[in-house]
GUPAKE-390146 format. One line per 8 residues: number of its first residue (from 1); for each residue z, x, y of C-alpha. Coordinates in steps of 0.001 Angstrom, whole numbers, always signed. Example, Ala and Ser with C-alpha at 12.3 -4.5 7.8 and 13.67 -1.06 7.14 Angstrom:
BEGIN
1> +7800:+12300:-4500 ~ +7140:+13670:-1060;
***
This chain:
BEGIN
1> -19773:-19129:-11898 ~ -21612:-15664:-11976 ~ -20706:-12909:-10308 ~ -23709:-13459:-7826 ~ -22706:-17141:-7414 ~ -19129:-15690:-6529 ~ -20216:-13560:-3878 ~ -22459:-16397:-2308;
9> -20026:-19181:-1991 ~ -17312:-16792:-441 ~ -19044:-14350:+1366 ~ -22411:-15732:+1891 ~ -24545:-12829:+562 ~ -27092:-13218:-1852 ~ -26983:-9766:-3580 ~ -24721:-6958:-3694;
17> -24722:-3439:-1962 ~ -25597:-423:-4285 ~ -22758:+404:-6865 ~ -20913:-2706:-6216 ~ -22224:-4956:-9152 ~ -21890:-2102:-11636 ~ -18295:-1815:-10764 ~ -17455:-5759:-10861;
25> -19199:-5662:-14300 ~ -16957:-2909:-15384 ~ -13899:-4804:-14413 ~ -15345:-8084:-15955 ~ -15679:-6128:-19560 ~ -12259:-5108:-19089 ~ -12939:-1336:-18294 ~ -10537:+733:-15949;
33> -12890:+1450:-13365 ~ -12222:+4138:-10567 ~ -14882:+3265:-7960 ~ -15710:+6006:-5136 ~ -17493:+4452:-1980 ~ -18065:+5870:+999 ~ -16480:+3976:+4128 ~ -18892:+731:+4618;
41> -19486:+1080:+1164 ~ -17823:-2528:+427 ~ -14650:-1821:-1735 ~ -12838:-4661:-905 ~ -15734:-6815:-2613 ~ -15530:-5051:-5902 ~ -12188:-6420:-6715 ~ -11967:-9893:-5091;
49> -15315:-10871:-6811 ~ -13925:-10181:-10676 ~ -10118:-11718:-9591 ~ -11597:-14710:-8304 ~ -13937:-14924:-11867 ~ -10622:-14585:-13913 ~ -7916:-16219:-14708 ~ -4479:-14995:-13344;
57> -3375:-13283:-10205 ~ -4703:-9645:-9093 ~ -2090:-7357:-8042 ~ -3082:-5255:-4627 ~ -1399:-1683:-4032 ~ -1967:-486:-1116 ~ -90:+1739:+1757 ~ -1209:+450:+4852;
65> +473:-2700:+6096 ~ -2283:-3497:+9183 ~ -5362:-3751:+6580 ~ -3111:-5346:+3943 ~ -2644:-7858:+6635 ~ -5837:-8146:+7845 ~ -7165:-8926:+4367 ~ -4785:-11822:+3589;
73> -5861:-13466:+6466 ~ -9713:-12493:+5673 ~ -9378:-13948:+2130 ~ -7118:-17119:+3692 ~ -9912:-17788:+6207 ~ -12322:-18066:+3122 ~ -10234:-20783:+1315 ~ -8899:-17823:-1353;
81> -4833:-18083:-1661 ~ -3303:-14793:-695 ~ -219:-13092:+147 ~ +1263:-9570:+1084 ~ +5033:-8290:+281 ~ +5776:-4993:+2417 ~ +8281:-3157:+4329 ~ +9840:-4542:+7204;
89> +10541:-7812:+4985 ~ +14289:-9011:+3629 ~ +15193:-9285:+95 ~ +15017:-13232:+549 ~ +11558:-13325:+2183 ~ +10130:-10849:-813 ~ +12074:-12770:-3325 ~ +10341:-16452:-1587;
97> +6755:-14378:-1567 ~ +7074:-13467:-5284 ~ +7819:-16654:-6153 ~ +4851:-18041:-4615 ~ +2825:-15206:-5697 ~ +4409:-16262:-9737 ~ +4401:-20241:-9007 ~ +1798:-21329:-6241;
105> -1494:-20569:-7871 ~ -2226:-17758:-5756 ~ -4986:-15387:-6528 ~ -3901:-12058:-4834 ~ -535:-10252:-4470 ~ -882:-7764:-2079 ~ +2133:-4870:-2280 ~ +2782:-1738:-599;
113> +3845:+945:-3515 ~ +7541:+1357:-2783 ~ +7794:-2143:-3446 ~ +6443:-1771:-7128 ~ +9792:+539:-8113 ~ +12486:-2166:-6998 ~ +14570:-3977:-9395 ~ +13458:-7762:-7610;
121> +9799:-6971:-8322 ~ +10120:-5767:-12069 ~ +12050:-9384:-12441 ~ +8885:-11038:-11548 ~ +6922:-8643:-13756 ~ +7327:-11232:-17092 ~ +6012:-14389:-14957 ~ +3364:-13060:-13370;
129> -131:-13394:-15061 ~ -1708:-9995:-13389 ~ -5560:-10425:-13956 ~ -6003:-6659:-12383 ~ -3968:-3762:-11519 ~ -6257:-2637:-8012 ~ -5170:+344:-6664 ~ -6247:+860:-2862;
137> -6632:+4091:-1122 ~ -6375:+5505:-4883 ~ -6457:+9205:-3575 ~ -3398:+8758:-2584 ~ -1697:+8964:-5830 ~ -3304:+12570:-6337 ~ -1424:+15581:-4981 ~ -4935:+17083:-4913;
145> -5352:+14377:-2428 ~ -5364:+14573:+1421 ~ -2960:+11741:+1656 ~ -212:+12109:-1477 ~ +2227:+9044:-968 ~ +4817:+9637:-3771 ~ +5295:+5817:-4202 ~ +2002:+5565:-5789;
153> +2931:+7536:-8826 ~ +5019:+4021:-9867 ~ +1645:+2993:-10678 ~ +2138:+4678:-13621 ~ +5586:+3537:-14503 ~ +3837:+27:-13568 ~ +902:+652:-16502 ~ +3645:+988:-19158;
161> +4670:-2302:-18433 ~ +1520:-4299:-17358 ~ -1892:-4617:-19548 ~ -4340:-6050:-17226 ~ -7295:-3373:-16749 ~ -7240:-1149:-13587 ~ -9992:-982:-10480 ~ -8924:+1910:-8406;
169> -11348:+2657:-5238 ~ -11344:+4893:-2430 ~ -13680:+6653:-191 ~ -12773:+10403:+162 ~ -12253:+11907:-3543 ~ -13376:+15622:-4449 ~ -13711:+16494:-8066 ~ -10515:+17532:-8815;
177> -8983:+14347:-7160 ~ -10919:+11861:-8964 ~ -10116:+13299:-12169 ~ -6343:+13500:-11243 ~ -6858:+9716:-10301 ~ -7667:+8942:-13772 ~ -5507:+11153:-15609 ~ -2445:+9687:-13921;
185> -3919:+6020:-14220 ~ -5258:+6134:-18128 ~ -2310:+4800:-19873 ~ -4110:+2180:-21614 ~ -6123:+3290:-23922 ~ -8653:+1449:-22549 ~ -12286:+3241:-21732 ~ -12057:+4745:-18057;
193> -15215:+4365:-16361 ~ -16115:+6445:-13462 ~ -18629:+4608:-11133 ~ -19365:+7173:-7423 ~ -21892:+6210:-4504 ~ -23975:+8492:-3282 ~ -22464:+9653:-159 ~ -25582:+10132:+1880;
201> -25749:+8276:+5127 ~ -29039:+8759:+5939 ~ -28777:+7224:+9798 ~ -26179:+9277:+10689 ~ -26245:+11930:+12962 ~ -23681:+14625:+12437 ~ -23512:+16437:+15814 ~ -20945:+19398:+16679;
209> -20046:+20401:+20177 ~ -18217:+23248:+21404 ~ -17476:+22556:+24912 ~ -14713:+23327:+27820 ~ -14896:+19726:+29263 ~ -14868:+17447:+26676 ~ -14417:+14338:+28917 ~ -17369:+14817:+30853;
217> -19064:+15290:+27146 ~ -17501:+12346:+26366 ~ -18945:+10484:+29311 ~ -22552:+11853:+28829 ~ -22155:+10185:+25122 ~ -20777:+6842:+26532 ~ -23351:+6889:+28831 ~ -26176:+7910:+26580;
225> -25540:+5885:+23553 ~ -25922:+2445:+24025 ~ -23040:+145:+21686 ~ -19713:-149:+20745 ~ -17779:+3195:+20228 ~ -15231:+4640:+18809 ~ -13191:+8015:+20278 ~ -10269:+9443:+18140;
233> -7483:+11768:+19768 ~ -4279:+13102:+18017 ~ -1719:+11872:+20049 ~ -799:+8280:+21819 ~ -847:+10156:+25511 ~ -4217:+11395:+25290 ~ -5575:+8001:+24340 ~ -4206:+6291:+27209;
241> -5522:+8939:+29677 ~ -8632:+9222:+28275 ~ -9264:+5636:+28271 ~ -8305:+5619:+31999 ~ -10602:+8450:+32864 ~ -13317:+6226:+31138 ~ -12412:+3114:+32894 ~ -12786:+4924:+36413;
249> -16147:+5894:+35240 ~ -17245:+2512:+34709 ~ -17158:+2474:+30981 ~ -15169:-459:+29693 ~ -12833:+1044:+27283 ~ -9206:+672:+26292 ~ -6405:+2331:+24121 ~ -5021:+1446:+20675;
257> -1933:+3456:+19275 ~ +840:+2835:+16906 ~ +3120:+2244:+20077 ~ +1778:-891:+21212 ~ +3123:-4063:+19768 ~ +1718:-5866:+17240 ~ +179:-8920:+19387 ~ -1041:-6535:+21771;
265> -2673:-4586:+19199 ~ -4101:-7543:+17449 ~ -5478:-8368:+21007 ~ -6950:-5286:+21846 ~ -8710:-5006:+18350 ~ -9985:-8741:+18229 ~ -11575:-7604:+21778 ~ -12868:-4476:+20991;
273> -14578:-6592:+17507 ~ -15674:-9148:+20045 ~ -17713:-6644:+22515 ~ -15221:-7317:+25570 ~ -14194:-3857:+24838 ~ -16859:-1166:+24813 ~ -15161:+1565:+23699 ~ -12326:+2053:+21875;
281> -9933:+5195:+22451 ~ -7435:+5334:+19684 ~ -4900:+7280:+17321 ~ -5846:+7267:+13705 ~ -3657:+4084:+13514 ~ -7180:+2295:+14172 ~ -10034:+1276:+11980 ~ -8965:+1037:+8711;
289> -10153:-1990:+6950 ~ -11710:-3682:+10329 ~ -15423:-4907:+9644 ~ -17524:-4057:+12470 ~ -21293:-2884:+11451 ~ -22407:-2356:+15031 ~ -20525:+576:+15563 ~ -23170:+3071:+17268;
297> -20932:+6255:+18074 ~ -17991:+7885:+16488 ~ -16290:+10042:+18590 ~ -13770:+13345:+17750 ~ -12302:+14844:+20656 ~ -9687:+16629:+18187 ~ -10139:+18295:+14936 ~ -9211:+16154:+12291;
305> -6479:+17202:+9779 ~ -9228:+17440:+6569 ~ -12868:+16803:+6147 ~ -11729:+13853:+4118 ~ -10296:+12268:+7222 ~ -13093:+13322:+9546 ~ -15577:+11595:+6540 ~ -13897:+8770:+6724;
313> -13423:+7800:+10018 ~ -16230:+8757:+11256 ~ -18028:+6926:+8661 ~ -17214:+3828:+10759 ~ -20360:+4366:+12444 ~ -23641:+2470:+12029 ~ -22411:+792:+9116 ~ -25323:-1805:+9907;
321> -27636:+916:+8548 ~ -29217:+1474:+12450 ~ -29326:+4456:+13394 ~ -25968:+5956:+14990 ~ -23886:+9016:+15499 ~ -20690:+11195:+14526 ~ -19500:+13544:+16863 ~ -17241:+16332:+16744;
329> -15773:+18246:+20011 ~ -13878:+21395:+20214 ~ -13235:+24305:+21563 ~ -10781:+27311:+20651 ~ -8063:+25392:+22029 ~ -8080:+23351:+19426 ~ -7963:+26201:+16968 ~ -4936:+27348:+17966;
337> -3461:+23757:+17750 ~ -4343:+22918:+14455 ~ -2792:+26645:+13099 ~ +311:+24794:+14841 ~ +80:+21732:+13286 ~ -128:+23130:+10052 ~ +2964:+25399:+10839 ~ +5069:+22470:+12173;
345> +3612:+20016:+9209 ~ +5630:+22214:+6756 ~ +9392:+23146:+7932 ~ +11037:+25064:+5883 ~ +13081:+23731:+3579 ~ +16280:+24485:+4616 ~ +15943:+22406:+7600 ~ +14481:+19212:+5433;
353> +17700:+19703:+3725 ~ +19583:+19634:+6735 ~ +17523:+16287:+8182 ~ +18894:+14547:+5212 ~ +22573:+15347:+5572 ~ +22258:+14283:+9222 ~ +20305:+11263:+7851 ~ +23696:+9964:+5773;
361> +25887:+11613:+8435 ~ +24010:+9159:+10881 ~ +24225:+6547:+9418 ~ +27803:+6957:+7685 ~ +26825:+6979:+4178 ~ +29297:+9472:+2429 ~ +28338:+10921:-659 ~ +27884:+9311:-4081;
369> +27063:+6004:-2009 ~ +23632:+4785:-424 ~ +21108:+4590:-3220 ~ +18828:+1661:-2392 ~ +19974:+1200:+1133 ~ +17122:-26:+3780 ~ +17579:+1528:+7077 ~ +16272:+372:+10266;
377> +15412:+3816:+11829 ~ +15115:+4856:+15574 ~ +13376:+8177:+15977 ~ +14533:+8878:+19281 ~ +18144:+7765:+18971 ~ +18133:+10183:+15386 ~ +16553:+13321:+17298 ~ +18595:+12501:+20768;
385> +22028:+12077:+19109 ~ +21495:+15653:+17236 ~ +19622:+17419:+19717 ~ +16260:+17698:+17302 ~ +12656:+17766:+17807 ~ +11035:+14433:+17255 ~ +8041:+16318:+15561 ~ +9383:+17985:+13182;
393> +11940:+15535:+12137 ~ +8903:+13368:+11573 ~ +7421:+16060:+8843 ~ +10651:+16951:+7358 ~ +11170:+12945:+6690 ~ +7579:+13198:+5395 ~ +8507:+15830:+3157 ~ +11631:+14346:+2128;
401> +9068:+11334:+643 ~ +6890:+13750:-797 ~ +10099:+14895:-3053 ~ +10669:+11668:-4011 ~ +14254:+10982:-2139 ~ +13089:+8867:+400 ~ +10194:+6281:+1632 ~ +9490:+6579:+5267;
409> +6993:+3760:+6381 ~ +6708:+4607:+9818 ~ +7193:+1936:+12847 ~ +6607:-1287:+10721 ~ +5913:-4630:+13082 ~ +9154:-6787:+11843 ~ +8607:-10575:+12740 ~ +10424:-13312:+14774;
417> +12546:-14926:+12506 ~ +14014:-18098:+13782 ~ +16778:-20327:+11851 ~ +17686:-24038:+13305 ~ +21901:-24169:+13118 ~ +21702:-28196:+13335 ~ +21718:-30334:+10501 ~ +18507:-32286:+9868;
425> +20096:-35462:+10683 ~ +21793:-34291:+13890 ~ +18686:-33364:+15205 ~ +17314:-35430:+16863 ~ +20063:-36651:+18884 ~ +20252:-33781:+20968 ~ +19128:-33098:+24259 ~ +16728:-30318:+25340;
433> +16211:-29565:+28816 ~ +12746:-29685:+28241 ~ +10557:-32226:+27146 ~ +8182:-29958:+25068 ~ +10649:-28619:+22788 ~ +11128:-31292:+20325 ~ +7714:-30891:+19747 ~ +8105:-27007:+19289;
441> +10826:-27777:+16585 ~ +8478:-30665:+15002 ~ +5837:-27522:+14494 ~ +8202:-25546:+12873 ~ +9871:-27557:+10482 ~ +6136:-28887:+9745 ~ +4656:-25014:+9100 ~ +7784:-23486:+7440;
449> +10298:-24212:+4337 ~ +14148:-22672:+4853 ~ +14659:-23145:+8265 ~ +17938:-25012:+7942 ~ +19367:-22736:+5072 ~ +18226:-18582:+6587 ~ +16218:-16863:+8949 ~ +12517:-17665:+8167;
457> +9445:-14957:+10152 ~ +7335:-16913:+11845 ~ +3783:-16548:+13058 ~ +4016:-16519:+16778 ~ +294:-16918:+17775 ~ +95:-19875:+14824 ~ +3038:-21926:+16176 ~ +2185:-21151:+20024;
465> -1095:-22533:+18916 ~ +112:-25942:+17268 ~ +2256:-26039:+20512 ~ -486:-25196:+22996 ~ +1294:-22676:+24409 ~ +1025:-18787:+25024 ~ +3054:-16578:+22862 ~ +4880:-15468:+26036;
473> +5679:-19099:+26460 ~ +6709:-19458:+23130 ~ +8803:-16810:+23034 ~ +10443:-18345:+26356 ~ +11377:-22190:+24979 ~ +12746:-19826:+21373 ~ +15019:-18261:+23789 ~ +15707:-21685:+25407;
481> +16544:-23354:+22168 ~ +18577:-20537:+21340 ~ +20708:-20632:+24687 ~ +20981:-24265:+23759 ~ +22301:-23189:+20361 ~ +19921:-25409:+18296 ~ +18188:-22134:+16794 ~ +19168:-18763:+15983;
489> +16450:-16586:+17124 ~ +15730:-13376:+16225 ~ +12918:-11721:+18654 ~ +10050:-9421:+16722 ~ +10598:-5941:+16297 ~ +9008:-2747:+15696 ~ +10854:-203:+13823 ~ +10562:+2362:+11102;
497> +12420:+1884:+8335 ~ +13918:+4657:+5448 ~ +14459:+3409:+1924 ~ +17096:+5812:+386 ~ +16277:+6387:-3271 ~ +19487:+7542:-4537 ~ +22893:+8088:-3801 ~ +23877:+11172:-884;
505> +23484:+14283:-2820 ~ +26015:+17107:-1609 ~ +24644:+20371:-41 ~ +22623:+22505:-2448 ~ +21980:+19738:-4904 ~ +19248:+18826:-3347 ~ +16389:+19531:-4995 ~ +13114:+19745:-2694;
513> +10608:+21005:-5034 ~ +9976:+24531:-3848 ~ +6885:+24980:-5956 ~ +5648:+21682:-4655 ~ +6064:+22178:-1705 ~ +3884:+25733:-1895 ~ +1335:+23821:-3334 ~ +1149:+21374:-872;
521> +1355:+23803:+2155 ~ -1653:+25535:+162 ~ -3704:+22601:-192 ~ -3432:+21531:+3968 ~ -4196:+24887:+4307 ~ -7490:+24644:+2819 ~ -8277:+21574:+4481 ~ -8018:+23292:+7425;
529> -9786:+25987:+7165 ~ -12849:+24205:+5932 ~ -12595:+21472:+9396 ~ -12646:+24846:+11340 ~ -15194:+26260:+8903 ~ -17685:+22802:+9668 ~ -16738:+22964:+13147 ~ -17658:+26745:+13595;
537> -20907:+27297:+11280 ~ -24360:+26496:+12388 ~ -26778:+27136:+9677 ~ -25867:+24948:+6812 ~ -26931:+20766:+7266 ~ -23696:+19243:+8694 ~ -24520:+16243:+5527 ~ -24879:+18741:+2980;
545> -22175:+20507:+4353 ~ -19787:+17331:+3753 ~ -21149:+16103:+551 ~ -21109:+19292:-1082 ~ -17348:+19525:+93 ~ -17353:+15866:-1685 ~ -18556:+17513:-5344 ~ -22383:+16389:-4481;
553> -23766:+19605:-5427 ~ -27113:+18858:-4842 ~ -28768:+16592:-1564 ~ -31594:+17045:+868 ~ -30842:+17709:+4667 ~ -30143:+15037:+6599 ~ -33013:+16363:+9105 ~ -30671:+14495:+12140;
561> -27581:+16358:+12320 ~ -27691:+19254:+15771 ~ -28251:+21799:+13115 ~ -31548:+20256:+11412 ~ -32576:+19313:+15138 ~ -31757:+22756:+16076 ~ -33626:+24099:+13229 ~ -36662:+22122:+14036;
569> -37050:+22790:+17403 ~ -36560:+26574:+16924 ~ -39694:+26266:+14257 ~ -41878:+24193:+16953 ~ -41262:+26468:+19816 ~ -41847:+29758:+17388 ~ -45422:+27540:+16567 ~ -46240:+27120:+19642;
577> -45766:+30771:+21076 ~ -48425:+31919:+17551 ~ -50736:+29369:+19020 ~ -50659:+30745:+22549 ~ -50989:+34043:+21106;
***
């Protein structure tokens, strides 16, 4: 089948969007391709078309566990064999994944990066046939980049080991990132081929508002721009009050932060997709990876950390090519706010090294001992039992990634795990209080392998499905089965969780990188000033302002953004006061 006939059968289009068929031909000819798209651009596409048309099994990096999800299921609903190993998962459930991945004719591995330095996935490394290396969110193996995840610098380590060509993508790269991307990524030999969309998004308007009251702003936009929305705010507080406020001003509109579980989440987002939900109010934890076109507003009612975050999320917006805007409020409140972000995103270092001592101390790892340990973390327990601020603990654990002693995946959804404790034959001679629960055991010995032998996750809204029940029913007969001691049951949970990299390193060993760390502090620094500098200015195109921020030294004006409108209206009122003259 052709490329074309490839993207018909699965996806049901009959040509591809601009770029994307020069960078599945690149891939097909064996090229490592790094492919910049703006958001909407169709990534995804340009590396599930050329793994489906060869042989083998394409290998997935990417960092965040909600799309990674969200696109095994997309590819599963499409008849494509997927399937994900991330954090939050036990050795035995990664080892059972792999195997599947290596064994069960699968045709995408999807991994999150610390994953790709442990000794269980380099076993696998000889059995499976990897058809392409894709690297996701590819900026984020640049310290140029906005987003620098040490983890994805195993990519490299991975390279020496693995053949199959490369297709990195991502949507926010300047200059100097892209060509970091590809100087850390071409170990090969092979031709690197760089392939970049125009970033132009010609029906969207870029407007800028400084304003006092940015809820009754907010309000006017709700109110004036008919559609789905989208409002970002910094922190989970401010998204459920703003929502409220919203609500009691009869727009329908709900919140969506990391803090809410995972079904609620999933229920809140498959509403919002639907159209139940008008307007989303959310943390940056939303959006990534979800397909809806229809999107007519983007709201900011906080400066963003970078441009490259502002381009990107709001870049969510009119995706269906209609006409739709972006929209940016401040006020010099927010100046002062983002100076102390960027103070408290950088502690110094002698207090990183003193968050991991207190790390080991917590969790009683003595020195010389704890390389490789997983640890189920609570923030609030940590900073409460040493009298710390949640904040910065949060950036100095960041930090302490950055260096390369630590991976912090921040509150990861861990799933019910159930395990039956009676032998198969025993079974069915027991008796349940209830006459539904044989048939919720029946379901899960159909729908999962193990369950006699170790804790196997489940899929709570699959089995409450096949039981025709609600999940808070199902969660009730678990809990009755395991009272009855037929199953142990172990309830979901949502926790962040530490991988230690090495063994506890005694006080002033440690080695945090000063010069790094300067470098790093530098860069945020000059993200910020250049959000406060396209906040503040008023005379250059808000589009040219990005794109040229982007490397795109040369593009028209947008002739929609409040500046071009400005502009225009400023030349038709000076025309008309000549012609009265």
């Amino acid at each position: 089948m052709t490329a074309r006939q490839i993207l018909q059968k699965f996806w049901g289009y009959d040509s591809f969007r601009p770029m994307q068929e020069e960078i599945v031909s690149a891939a097909l000819e064996g090229k490592d391709v790094l492919a910049i798209l703006p958001t909407g651009g169709g990534k995804s596409v340009c590396f599930q078309v050329p793994a489906l048309m060869n042989k083998g099994l394409a290998l997935v990096v990417t960092p965040l566990i909600a799309l990674m999800k969200d696109q095994v299921q997309n590819l599963q609903s499409r008849g494509i064999k997927a399937i994900a190993v991330h954090a939050g998962m036990t050795r035995r459930e990664v080892d059972l994944a792999l195997n599947n991945a290596a064994y069960g004719d699968y045709k995408f591995l999807y991994l999150s990066p610390e994953r790709l330095g442990t000794d269980l996935f380099k076993s696998y490394l000889d059995i499976l046939d990897i058809s392409f290396v894709v690297v996701d969110e590819a900026h984020c193996i640049s310290q140029w980049g906005y987003d620098f995840r040490p983890d994805y610098l195993r990519i490299g380590d991975l390279r020496k080991l693995c053949s199959a060509p490369v297709i990195a993508l991502t949507a926010t790269a300047t200059p100097e990132v892209a060509q970091d991307i590809m100087d850390r990524l071409s170990l090969s030999g092979r031709e690197f081929v760089l392939l970049k969309s125009g970033f132009e998004r010609d029906n969207l308007s870029y407007i800028v508002r400084n304003c006092a009251d940015k809820r009754g702003q907010l309000l006017n936009i709700c109110n004036g721009v008919p559609g789905s929305g989208i409002v970002y705010l910094r922190h989970r507080s401010g998204c459920e009050e703003t929502a409220a406020f919203l609500k009691s001003n009869g727009v329908e509109a709900s919140f969506y932060h990391a803090g809410l579980g995972s079904f609620e989440r999933t229920k809140r987002q498959e509403a919002w997709k639907k159209g139940e939900i008008r307007v989303m109010v959310c943390t940056n934890a939303f959006g990534m990876g979800i397909d809806k076109p229809d999107v007519r507003f983007v709201v900011h009612s906080d400066l963003p950390d970078s441009p490259e975050a502002y381009f990107q999320e709001a870049g969510r917006a009119g995706r269906d090519g209609r006409h739709s805007y972006a929209v940016l409020l401040w006020n010099d409140k927010d100046k002062r706010r983002l100076a102390q972000l960027q103070q408290l995103s950088f502690p110094p270092l002698e207090y990183i090294a003193d968050i991991y001592q207190k790390l080991h101390i917590h969790y009683g790892i003595i020195y010389d001992t704890g390389g490789g340990r997983s640890l189920k973390f609570d923030e609030e327990e940590f900073c409460r039992h040493f009298s710390l601020e949640r904040a910065r603990v949060r950036y100095a654990l960041k930090y302490l990634e950055r260096s390369e002693h630590i991976s912090f995946s921040e509150e990861v959804d861990i799933p019910t795990r159930v395990k039956i404790r009676i032998e198969r034959n025993a079974l069915y001679e027991v008796e349940l209080p209830d006459n539904s629960l044989p048939r919720l055991l029946e379901v899960l010995m159909r729908s999962y392998t193990g369950l006699f032998s170790y804790p196997v996750p489940i899929d709570e809204e699959r089995v409450a499905a096949s039981c025709g029940y609600s999940v808070p029913q199902l969660r009730q007969n678990l809990f009755r089965l395991s009272v009855e001691h037929v199953i142990d049951y172990v309830p979901a949970a949502r926790s962040s969780v530490i991988l230690l990299y090495h063994d506890r390193i005694v006080p002033g060993n440690l080695d945090l990188q000063p010069k790094k760390y300067e470098f790093l502090r530098n860069n945020s620094l000059k993200r910020m000033e250049a959000v406060l500098e396209y906040a503040s200015q008023g005379e250059e195109c808000r589009s040219v302002f990005l794109l040229r921020y982007f490397g795109q030294k040369e593009s028209r004006k947008c002739g929609v953004c409040d500046v071009c409108r400005h502009r225009k209206n400023a030349v038709a009122e000076l025309r008309r006061r000549l012609d009265e003259d």
